[in-house]
C-alpha positions in Angstrom: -20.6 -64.0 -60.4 -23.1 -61.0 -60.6 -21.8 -57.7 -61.4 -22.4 -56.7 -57.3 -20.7 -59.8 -56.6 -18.3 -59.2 -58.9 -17.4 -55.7 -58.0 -17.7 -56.2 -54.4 -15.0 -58.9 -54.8 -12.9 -56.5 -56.1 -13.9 -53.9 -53.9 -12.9 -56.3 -51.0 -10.0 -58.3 -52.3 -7.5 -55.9 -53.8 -6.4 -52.9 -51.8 -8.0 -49.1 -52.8 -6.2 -46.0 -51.9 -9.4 -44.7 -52.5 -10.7 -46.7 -48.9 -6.9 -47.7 -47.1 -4.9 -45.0 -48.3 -1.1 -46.0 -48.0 -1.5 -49.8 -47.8 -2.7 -49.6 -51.6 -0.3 -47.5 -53.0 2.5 -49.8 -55.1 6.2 -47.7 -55.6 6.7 -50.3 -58.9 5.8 -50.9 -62.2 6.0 -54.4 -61.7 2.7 -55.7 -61.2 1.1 -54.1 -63.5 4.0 -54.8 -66.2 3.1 -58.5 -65.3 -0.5 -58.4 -65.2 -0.3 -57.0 -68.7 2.3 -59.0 -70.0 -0.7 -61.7 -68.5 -3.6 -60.2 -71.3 -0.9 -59.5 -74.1 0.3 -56.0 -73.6 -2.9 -54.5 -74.6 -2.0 -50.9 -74.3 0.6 -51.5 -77.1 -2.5 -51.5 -79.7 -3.3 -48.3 -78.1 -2.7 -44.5 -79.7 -3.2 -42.7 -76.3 -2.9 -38.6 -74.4 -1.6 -39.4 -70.8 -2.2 -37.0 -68.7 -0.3 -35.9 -64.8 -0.8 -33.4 -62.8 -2.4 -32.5 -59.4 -5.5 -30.4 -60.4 -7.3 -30.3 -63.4 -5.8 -33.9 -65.0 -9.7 -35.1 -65.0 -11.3 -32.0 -66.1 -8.1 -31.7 -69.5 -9.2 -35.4 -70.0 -13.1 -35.5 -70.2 -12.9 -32.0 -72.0 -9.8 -33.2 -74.6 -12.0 -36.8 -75.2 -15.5 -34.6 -75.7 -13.5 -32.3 -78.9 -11.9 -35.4 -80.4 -15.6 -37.1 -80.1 -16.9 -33.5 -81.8 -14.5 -34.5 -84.0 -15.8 -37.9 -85.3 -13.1 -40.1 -83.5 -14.1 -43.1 -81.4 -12.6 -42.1 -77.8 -11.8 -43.8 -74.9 -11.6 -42.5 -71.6 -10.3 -44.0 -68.4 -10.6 -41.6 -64.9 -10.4 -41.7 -61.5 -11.9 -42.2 -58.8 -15.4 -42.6 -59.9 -18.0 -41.0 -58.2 -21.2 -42.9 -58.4 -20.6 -46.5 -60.1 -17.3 -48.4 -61.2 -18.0 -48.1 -64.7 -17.7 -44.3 -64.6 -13.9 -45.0 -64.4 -14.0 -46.7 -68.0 -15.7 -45.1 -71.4 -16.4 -45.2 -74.7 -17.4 -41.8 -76.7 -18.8 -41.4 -73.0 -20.7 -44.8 -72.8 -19.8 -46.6 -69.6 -17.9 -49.8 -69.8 -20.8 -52.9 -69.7 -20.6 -54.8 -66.7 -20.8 -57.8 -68.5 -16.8 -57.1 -69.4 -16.3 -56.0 -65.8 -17.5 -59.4 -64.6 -15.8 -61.4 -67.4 -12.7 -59.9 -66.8 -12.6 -60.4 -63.4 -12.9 -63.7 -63.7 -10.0 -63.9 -66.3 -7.8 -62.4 -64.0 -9.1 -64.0 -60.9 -5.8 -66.6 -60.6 -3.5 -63.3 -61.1 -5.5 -61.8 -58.3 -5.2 -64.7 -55.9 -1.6 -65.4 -56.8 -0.4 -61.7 -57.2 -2.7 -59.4 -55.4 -2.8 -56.3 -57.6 -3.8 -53.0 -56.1 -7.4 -52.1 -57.4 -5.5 -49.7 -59.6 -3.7 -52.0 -61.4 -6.0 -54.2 -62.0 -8.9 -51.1 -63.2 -6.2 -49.7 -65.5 -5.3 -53.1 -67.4 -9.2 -53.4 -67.4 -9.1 -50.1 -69.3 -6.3 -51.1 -71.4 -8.1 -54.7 -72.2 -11.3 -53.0 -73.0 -10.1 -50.0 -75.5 -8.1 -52.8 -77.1 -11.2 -54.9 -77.5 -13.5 -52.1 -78.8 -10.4 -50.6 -81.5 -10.7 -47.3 -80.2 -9.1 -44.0 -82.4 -7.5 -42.5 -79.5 -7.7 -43.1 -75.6 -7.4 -40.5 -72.9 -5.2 -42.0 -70.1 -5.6 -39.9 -66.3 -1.9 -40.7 -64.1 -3.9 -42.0 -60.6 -1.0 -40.4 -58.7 2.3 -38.7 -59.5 3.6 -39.9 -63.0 6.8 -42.2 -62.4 5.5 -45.0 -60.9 1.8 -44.8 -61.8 0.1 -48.2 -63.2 -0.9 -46.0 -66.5 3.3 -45.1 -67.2 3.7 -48.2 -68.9 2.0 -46.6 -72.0 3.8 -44.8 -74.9 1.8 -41.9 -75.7 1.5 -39.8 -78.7 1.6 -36.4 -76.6 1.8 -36.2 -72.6 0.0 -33.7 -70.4 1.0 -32.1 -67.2 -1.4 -30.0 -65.4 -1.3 -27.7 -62.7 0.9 -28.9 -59.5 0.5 -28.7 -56.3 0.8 -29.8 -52.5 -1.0 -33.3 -52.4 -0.3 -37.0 -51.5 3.4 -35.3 -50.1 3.9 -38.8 -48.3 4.6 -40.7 -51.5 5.6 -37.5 -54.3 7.7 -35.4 -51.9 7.4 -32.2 -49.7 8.6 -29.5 -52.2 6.9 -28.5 -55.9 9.8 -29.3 -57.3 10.1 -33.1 -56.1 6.2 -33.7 -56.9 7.2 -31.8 -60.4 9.5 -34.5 -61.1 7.1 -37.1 -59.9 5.0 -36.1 -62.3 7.3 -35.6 -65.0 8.2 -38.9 -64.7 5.4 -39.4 -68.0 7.4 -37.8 -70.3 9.0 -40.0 -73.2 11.8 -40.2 -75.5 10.6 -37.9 -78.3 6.8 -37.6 -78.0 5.9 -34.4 -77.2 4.6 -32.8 -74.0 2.6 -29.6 -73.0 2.5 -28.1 -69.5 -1.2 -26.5 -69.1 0.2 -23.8 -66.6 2.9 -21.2 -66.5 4.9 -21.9 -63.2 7.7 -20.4 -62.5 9.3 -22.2 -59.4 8.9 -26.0 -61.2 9.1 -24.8 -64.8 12.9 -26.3 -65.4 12.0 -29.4 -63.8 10.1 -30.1 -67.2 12.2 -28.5 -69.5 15.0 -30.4 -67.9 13.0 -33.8 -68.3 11.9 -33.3 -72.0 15.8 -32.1 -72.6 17.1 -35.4 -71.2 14.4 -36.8 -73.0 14.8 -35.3 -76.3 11.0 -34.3 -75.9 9.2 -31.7 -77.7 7.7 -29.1 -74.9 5.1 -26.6 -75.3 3.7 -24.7 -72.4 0.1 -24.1 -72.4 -1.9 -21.3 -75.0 0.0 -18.2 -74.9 -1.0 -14.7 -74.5 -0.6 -13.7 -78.4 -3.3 -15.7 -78.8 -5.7 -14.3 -75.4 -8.3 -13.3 -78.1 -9.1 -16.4 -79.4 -8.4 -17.8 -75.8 -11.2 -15.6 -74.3 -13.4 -16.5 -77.4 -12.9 -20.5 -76.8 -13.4 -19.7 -72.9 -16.8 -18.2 -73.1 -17.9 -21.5 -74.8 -16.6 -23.6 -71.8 -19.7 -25.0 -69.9 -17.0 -25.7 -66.8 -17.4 -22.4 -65.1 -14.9 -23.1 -62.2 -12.3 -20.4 -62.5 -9.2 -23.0 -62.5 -10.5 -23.7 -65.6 -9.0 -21.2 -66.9 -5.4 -22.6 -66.5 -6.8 -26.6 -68.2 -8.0 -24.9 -71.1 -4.6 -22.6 -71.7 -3.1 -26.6 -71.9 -6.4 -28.4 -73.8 -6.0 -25.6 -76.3 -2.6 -26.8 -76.9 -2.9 -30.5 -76.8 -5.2 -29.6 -79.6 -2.9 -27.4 -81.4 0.4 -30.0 -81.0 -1.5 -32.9 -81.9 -2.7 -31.4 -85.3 0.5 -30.2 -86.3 2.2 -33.3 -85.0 0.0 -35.6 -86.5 -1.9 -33.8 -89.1 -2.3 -36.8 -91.2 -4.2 -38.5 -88.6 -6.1 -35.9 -86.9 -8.5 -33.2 -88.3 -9.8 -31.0 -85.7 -11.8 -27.9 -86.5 -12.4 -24.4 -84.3 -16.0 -25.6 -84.4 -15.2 -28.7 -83.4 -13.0 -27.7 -80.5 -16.2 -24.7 -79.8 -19.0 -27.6 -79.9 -16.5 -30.0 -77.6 -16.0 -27.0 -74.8 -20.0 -26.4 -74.9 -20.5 -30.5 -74.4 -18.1 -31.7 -72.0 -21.0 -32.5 -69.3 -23.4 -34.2 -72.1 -20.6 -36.1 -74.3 -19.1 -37.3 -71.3 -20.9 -37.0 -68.2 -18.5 -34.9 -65.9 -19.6 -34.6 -62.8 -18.9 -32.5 -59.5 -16.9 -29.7 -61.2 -18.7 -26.4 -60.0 -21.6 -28.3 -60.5 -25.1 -26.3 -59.4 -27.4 -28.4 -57.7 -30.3 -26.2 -56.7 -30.8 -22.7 -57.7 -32.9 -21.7 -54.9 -30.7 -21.4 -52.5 -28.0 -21.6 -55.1 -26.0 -25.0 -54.1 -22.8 -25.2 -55.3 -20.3 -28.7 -55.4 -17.3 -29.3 -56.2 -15.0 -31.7 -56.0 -11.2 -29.7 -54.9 -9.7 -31.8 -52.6 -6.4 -30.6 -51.8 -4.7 -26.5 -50.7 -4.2 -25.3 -54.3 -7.7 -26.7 -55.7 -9.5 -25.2 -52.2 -7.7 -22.2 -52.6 -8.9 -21.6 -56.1 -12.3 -22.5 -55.1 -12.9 -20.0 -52.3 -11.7 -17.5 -54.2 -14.3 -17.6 -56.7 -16.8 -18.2 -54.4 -16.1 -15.1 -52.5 -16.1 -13.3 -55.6 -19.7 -14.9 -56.8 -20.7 -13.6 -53.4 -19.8 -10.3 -53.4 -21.0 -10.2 -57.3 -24.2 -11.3 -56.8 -24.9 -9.8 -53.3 -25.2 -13.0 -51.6 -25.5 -12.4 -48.4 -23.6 -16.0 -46.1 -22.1 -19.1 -47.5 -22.7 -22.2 -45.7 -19.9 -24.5 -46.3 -20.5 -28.4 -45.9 -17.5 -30.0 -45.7 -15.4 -33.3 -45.2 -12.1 -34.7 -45.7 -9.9 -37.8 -46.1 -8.2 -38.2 -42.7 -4.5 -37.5 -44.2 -5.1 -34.1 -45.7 -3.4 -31.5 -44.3 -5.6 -29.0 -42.5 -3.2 -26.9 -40.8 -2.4 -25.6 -44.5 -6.4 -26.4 -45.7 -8.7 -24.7 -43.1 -6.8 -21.2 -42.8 -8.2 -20.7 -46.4 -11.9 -21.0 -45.1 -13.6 -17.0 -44.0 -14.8 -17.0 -40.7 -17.9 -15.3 -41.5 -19.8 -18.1 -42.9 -21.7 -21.1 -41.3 -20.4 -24.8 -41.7 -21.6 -28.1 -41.3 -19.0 -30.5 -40.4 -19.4 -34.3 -42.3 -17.9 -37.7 -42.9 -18.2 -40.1 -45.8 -18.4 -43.6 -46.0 -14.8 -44.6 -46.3 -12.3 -45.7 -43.4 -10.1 -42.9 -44.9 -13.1 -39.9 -43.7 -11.9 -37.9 -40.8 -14.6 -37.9 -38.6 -16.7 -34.7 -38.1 -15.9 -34.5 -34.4 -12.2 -34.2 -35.3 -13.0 -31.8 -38.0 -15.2 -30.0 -35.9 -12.8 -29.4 -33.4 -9.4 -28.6 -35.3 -11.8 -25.9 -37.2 -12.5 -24.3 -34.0 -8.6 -23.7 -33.7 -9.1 -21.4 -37.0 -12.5 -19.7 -35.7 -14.5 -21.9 -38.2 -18.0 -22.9 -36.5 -20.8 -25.2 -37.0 -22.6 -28.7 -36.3 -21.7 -32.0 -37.0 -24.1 -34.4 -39.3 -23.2 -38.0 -39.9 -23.5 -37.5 -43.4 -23.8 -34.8 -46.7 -27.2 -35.4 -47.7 -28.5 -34.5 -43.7 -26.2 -31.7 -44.3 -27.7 -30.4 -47.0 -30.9 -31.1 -45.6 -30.5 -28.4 -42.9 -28.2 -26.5 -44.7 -31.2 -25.8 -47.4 -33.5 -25.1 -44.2 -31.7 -22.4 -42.3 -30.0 -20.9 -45.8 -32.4 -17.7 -47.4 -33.2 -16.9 -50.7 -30.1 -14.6 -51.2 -27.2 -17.6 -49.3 -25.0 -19.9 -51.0 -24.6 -23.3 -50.3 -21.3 -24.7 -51.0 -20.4 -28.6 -50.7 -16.8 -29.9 -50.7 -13.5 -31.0 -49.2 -13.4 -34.4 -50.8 -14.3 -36.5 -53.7 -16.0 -39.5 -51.2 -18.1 -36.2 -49.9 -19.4 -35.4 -52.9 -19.8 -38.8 -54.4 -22.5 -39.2 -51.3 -24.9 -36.2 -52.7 -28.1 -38.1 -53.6 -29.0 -35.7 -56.3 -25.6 -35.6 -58.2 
């Protein structure tokens, strides 16, 4: 097979939350405990970070891989979803997996896949697993798809866990209440390897202390404020602007500091090293869509919050950038997966600002009609377009000099933009 034949297989074969939505979503380890024990347990050759969390998981991991790489380690990578192509899910000191592996892979597995039907998770994660293996990576930075438990990637011992921010998202499979998706995605903490919670929340906080108790795990919550002047020093050098980034770098910070004094044998990692690793996250490994400026005139704006917390967050600095800078109207483009929950979403959005209602390529988009009309219900109005990049189109035409253009909503949304 090709690499489009072999992808599309994939693609078309194994079910992806990503497209289906519930129908891929597996509440066991078993598959993937099998389709591992298949290659040879792979991810037991691996020294791994595995990071949960329901914003800022991808962020803590490209921006944790780009110091160790500042370092001088070899680093592996493995995210979701990917925005553009496949092999953005799977890299190497930022280099893309080849496709040649992709497509010999597949074909390895392909009598697994036929006889056991994996989820396209599974499968991309023991891909990841297979491939970090192959290439001896230092250290690997491992992203929890969704919740922690009973995620493909929980079958990996870790050297030190991550939990990031939580909030309300995916409710139908980690629970309706902070504290039941906290415990979903403390479900990746381990007997005795340590773990650091990026944010300071109050409501949830026992939930993890509880967990690393039973699990005799060292905790650590996230940079603390004796330390705010060399936080705000270490911030300035951030190239991710977004304002939630605030609360990842409070735990990157101290990922840093645990796994130094944790493992200081193994791991030497300098201020200038962390400094130079914060400044290159986008270049040493290509991050995309996280407050990421398109055009400067009119100043376009995308990002890729997808759920109430990661909006909230979002708006919130934008209508501070606006009254900052004088702007004068946002125009929001927008789109969702059809099972977020909008009653909770749209309330968030000013009515004072012009939108264009969108869908993406998935059978998981709401369409823009329905979006059109339950925005109504919150006084939010605007035009449906088929799809972002016609959006943006007209968007750019009717905005002045002194608007904002803001694109988001979903992931699949921004993934369309031609010029990402």
């Amino acid at each position: 097979m090709t690499y489009e034949q072999t992808t599309a297989y994939l693609f078309s074969k194994l079910p992806m939350f990503q497209r289906v939505g519930a129908a891929a979503y597996k509440n066991s380890l078993d598959n993937i405990l099998l389709l591992s024990d298949f290659l040879g347990n792979p991810h037991q050759n691996l020294t791994c970070i595995h990071v949960a969390g329901t914003n800022g998981k991808g962020s803590t991991c490209h921006t944790l891989a780009s110091i160790l790489q500042e370092a001088g380690y070899k680093v592996g990578l493995f995210t979701s979803p990917h925005l553009k192509n496949f092999t953005e899910r799977i890299r190497i000191n930022g280099e893309e997996i080849s496709q040649e592996f992709v497509i010999n892979f597949t074909e390895k597995t392909k009598d697994f896949i036929e006889n056991h039907q994996p989820s396209f998770f599974e499968l991309t994660t023991a891909m990841a697993f297979e491939y970090f293996a192959t290439q001896k990576t230092d250290i690997n930075l491992i992203e929890v798809g969704m919740g922690g438990r009973l995620d493909s990637t929980n079958i990996i011992t870790p050297i030190l866990s991550v939990i990031t921010t939580i909030g309300y998202d995916h409710q139908q499979f980690l629970g309706n209440t902070l504290p039941e998706i906290a415990g979903e995605k403390a479900g990746i903490i381990k007997p005795n390897i340590p773990v650091v919670i990026s944010d300071n929340q109050p409501e949830i906080e026992n939930v993890f202390i509880e967990k690393a108790k039973k699990e005799n795990a060292p905790i650590f919550f996230g940079f603390l404020n004796e330390n705010e002047e060399k936080f705000e020093l270490f911030l300035k050098y951030f190239v991710l602007k977004g304002n939630y980034q605030r609360k990842n770098l409070k735990g990157i910070l101290k990922a840093i500091q645990v796994l130094t004094e944790n493992y200081k044998e193994n791991y030497k990692i300098s201020e200038e090293n962390i400094i130079k690793g914060l400044q290159n996250v986008i270049k040493n490994t290509h991050l995309k869509g996280r407050w990421q400026i398109l055009n400067e005139n009119p100043l376009t704006i995308c990002d890729t919050a997808h759920n109430q917390d990661g909006i909230k967050n979002t708006i919130e600095q934008l209508k501070t950038y606006v009254d900052k800078n004088n702007q004068t109207k946002i125009h929001f483009i927008m789109g969702f997966a059809n099972d977020k929950s909008l009653e909770k979403i749209l309330p968030l959005y000013p009515t004072n600002a012009h939108y264009y209602f969108c869908q993406f390529d998935s059978p998981r988009s709401l369409k823009c009609e329905i979006l059109k009309t339950e925005a109504e219900k919150y006084f939010l109005y605007g035009n449906i377009y088929q799809n972002v990049n016609i959006a943006i189109t007209q968007a750019t035409t009717n905005a002045t000099k002194n608007d904002l253009i803001f694109i988001g909503g979903s992931n699949f949304l921004i993934a369309e933009i031609n010029n990402l």
